[in-house]
C-alpha positions in Angstrom: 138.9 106.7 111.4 140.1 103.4 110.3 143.2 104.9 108.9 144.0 106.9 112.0 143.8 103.6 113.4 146.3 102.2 111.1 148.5 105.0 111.6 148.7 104.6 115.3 149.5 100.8 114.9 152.1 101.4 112.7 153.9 103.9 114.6 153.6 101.8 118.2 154.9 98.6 115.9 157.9 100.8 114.7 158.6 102.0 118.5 157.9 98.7 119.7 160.0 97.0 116.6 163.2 98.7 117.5 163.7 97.9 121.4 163.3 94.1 119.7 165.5 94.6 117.4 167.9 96.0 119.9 167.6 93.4 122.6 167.9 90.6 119.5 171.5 92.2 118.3 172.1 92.5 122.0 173.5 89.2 122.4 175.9 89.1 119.2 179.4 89.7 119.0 179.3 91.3 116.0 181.0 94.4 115.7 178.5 95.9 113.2 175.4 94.1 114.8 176.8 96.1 118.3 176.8 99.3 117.1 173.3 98.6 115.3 171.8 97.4 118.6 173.0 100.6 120.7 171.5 102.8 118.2 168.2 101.3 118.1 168.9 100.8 121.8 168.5 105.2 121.7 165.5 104.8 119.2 163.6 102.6 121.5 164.9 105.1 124.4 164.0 108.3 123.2 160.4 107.3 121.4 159.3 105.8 124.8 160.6 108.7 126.9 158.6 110.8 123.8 155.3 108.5 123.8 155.3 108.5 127.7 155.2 111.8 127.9 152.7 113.1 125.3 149.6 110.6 126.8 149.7 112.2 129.7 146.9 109.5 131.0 147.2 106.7 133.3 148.4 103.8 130.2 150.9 106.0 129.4 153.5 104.8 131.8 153.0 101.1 130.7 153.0 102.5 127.2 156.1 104.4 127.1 157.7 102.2 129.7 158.3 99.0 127.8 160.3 100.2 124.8 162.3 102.7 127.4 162.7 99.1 129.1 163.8 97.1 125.8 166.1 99.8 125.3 168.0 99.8 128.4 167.8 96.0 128.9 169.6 95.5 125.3 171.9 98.8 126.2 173.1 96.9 129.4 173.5 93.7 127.7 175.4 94.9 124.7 177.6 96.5 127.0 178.3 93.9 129.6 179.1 91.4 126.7 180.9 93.8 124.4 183.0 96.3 126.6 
């Protein structure tokens, strides 16, 4: 059981780790460091969206909502600063 538990921590850090790392690279003006935040900016998308949807219970919203949230916060950033 512990490593089930370790497992899920892992993968929530990952999920959690790249609407960070997307919203951090947000505010650069990098070229490199723009495209790498819009990508992660779809990681952290798409893996809440994913983890959101296969909970199915009531924490699932608050789950899968903040790195949808990271993701779209960093997307409109990189976007408004970087057109």
């Amino acid at each position: 059981m512990e490593s089930l538990a370790a497992l899920v921590t892992v993968l929530l850090i990952t999920i959690y780790g790249s609407g960070v790392i997307a919203l951090a690279l947000a505010w650069t003006s990098n070229r490199i460091a723009i495209i790498v935040s819009r990508v992660f900016s779809f990681i952290a998308m798409a893996s809440g969206f994913w983890l959101g949807l296969t909970l199915m219970n009531g924490s699932s919203v608050v789950l899968g909502g903040i790195p949808v949230l990271l993701g779209v916060a960093s997307l409109i950033i990189s976007i408004r600063r970087n057109p």
